[in-house]
SERO-4910 file (N, C-alpha, C, O; in steps of 0.05 Angstrom, whole numbers):
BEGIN
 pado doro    nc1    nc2    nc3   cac1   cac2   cac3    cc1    cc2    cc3    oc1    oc2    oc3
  Unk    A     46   -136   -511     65   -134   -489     62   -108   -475     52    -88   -486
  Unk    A     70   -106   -451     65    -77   -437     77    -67   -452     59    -51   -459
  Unk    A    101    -60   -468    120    -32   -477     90    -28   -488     74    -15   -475
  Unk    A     83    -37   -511     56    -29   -532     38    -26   -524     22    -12   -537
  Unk    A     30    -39   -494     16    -22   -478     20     11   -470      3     29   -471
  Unk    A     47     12   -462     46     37   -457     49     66   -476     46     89   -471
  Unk    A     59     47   -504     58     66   -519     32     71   -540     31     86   -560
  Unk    A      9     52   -527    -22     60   -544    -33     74   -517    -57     80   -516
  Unk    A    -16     79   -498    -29     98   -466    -23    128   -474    -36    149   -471
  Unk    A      8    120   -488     17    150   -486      9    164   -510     15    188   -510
  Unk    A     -3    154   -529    -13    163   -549    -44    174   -545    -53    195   -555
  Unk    A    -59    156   -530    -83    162   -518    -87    187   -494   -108    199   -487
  Unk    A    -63    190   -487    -58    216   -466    -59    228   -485    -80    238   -494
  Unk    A    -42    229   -495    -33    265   -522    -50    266   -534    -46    288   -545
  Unk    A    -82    252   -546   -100    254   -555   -121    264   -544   -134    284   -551
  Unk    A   -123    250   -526   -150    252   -509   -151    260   -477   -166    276   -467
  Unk    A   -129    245   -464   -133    259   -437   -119    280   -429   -122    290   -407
  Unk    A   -100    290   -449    -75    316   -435   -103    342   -446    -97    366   -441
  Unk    A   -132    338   -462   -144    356   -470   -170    359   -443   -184    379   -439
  Unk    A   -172    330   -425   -186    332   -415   -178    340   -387   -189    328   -369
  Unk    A   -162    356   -380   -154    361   -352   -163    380   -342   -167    401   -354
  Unk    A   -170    376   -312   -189    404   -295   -164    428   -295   -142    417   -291
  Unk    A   -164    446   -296   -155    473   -303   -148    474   -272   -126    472   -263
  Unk    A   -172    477   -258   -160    481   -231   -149    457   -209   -142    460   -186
  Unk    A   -149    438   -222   -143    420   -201   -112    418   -205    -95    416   -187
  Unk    A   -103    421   -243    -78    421   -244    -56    447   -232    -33    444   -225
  Unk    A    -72    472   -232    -56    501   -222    -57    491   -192    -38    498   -179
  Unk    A    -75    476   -178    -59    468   -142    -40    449   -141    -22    444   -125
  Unk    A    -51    437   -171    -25    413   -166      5    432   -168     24    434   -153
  Unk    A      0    443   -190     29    460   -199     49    474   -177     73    473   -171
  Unk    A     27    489   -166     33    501   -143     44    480   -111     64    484    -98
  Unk    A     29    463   -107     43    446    -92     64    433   -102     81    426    -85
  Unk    A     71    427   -125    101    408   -131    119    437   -128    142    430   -124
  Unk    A    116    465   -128    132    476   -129    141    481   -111    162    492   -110
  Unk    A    126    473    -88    133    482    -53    153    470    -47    170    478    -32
  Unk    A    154    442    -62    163    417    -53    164    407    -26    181    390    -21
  Unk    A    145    418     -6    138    412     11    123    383     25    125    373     48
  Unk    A    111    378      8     91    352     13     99    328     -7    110    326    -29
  Unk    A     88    313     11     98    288    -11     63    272    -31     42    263    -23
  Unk    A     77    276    -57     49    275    -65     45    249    -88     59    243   -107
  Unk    A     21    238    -80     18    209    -74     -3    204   -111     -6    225   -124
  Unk    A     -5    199   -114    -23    186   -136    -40    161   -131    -34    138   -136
  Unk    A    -57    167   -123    -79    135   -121    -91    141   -134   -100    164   -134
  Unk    A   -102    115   -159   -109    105   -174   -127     81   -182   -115     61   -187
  Unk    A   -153     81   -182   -161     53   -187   -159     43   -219   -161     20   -227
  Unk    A   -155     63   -233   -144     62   -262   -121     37   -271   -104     34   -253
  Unk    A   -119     28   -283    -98      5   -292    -72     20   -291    -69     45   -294
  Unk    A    -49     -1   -284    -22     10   -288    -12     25   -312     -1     47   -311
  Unk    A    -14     14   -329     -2     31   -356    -21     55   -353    -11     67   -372
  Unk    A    -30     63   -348    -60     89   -353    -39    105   -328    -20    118   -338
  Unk    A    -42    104   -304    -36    114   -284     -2    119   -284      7    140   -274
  Unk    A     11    104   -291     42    104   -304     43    125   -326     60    142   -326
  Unk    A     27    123   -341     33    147   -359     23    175   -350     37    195   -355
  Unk    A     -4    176   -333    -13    204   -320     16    208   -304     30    225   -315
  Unk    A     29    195   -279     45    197   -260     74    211   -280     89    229   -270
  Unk    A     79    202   -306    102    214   -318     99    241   -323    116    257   -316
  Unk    A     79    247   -335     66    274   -344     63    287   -320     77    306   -315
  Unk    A     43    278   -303     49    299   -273     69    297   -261     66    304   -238
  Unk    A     92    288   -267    120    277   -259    117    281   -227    124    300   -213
  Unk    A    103    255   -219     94    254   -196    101    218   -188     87    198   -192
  Unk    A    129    220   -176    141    195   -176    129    172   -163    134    149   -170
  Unk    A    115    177   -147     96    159   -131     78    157   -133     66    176   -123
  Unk    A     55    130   -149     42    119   -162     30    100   -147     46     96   -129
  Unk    A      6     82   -143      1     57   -138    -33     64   -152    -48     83   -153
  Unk    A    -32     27   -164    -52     40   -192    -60      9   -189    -45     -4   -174
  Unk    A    -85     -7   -202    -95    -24   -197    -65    -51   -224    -54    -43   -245
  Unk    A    -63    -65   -218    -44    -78   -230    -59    -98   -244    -75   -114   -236
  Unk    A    -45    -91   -276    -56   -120   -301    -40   -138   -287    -26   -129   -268
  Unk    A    -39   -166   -295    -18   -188   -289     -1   -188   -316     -8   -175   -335
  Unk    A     21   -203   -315     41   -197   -335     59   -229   -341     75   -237   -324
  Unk    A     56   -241   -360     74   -264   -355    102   -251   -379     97   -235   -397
  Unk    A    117   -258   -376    138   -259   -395    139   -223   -406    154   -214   -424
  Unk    A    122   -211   -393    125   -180   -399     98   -172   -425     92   -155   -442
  Unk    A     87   -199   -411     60   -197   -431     32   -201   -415     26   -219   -399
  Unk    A     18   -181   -422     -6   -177   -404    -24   -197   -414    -29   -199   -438
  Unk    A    -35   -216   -389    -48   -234   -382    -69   -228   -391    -80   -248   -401
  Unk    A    -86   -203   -393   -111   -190   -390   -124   -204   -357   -147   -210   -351
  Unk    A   -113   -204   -350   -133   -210   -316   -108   -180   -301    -86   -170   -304
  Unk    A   -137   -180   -282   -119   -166   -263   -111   -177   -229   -122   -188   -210
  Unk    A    -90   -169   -234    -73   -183   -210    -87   -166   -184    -99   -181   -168
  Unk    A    -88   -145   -179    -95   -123   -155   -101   -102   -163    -87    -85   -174
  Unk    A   -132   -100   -156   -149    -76   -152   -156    -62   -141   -173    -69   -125
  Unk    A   -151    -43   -141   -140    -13   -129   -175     -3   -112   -183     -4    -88
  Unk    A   -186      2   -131   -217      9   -131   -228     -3    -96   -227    -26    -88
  Unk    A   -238     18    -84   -245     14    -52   -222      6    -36   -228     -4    -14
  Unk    A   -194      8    -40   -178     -1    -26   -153     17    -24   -132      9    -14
  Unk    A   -157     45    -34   -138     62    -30   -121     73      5    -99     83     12
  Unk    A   -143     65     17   -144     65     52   -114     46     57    -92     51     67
  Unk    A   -124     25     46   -109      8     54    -83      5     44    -68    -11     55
  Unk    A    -70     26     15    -54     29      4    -39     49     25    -15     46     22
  Unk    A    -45     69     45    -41     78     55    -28     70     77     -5     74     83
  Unk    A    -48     58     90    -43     39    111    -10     27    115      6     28    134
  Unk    A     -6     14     88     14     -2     84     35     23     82     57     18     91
  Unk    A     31     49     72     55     67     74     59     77    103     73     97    109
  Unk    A     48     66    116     46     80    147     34    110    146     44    130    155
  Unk    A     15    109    136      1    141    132    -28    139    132    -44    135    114
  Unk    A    -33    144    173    -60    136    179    -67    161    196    -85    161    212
  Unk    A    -52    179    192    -59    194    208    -67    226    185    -65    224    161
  Unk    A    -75    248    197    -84    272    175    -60    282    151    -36    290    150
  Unk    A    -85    275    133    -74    283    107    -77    319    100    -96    334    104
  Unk    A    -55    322     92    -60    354     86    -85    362     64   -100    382     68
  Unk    A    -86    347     44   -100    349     24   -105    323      6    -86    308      2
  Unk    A   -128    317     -6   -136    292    -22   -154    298    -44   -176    307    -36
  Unk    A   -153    298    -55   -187    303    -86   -181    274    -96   -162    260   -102
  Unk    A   -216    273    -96   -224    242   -111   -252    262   -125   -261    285   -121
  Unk    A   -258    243   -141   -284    235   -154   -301    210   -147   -321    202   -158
  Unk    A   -284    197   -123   -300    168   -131   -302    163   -102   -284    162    -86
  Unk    A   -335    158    -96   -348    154    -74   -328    129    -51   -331    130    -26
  Unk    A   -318    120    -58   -295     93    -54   -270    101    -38   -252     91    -24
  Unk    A   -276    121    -47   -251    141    -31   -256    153     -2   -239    166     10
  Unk    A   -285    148     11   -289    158     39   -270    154     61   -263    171     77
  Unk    A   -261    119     57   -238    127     80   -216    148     83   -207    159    103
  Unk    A   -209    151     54   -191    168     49   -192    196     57   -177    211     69
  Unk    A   -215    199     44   -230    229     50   -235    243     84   -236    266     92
  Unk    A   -237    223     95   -246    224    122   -218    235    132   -221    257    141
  Unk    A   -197    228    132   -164    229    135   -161    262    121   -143    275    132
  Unk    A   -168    270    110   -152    294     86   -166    319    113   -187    316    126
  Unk    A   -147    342    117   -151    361    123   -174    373    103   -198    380    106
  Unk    A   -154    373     77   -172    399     53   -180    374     33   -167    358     19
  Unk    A   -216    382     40   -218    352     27   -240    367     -8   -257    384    -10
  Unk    A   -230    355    -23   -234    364    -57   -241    350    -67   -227    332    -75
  Unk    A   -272    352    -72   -284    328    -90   -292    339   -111   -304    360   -111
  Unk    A   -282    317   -146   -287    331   -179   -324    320   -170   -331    301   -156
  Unk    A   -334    333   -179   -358    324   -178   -372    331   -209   -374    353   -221
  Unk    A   -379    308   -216   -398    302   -240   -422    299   -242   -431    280   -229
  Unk    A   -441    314   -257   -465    313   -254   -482    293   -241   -492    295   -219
  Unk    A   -485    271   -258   -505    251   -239   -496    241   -210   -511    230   -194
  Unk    A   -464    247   -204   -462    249   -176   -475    280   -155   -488    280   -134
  Unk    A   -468    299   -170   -480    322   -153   -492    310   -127   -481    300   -108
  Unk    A   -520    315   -133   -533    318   -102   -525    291    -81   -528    291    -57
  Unk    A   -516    272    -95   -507    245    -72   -487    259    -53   -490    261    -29
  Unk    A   -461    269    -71   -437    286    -53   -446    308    -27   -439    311     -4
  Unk    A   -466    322    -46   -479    346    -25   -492    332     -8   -494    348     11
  Unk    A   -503    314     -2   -516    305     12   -505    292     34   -518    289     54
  Unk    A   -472    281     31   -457    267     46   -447    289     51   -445    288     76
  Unk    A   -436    313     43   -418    340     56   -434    341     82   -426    336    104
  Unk    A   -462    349     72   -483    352     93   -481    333    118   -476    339    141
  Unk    A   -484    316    109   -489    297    137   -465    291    152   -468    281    174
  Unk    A   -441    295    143   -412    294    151   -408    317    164   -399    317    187
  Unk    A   -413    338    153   -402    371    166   -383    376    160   -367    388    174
  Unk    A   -379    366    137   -349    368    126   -340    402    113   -353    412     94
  Unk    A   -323    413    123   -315    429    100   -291    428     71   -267    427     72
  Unk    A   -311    429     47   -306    409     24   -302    428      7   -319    446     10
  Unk    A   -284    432    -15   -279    446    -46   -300    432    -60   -302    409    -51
  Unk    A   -310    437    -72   -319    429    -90   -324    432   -119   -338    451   -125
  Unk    A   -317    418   -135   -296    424   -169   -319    414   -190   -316    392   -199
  Unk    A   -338    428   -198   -351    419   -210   -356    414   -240   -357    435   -252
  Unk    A   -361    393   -258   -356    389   -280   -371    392   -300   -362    387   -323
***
């Protein structure tokens, strides 16, 4: 059932992903929730329970994350809506089509998005490297770049 979903997520955070977090991506995060200036969004192509439990921990109330299906409060294993290449469009629907202050992805899928962000921050992972540099390049983008 989801609860046991979310409590083999939250166990899997305190294990494994609260050890794997970028140092600097979380001190801008820190620093922007403290401004409380911006409103800050969470897109996710990650499954709901996964992205529900990161969103508590970064107590970052606004979430949208690719959705398991659920009958009776019990996961179907199919997924209902996938997030993955369609974060644009998650946007879209919040009425937010115009410049973004700031965005970081890792995932090439994210260009619409990226294209929109003033301060645009890509995690970049090795066997991505030179693909990203190569699109900074040909874009003329000026880009952070967080490397792993």
């Amino acid at each position: 059932n989801r609860e046991a979903l979310l409590y083999e997520v939250e166990q899997f955070y305190e294990k494994v992903l609260s050890k794997k977090t970028n140092a600097e991506v979380m001190k801008v995060f820190v620093s922007i929730k403290k401004t409380n200036k911006y409103r800050i969004i969470l897109l996710s192509a990650t499954i709901d329970v996964v992205a529900e439990v990161i969103a508590k921990h970064l107590e970052c109330e606004e979430f949208y994350s690719t959705q398991l299906g659920y009958k009776n409060g019990v996961c179907t294993g199919w997924v209902e809506k996938d997030l993955l290449g369609k974060k644009y469009e998650i946007l879209k629907d919040l009425g937010i089509t115009t410049m973004l202050s700031s965005f970081y992805t890792d995932d090439m899928s994210d260009l619409p998005v990226l294209k929109l962000a003033k301060e645009k921050n890509i995690v970049i992972y090795p066997p991505y490297r030179k693909k990203w540099y190569r699109l900074n390049e040909r874009w003329k983008w000026n880009t952070n770049f967080i490397e792993v």
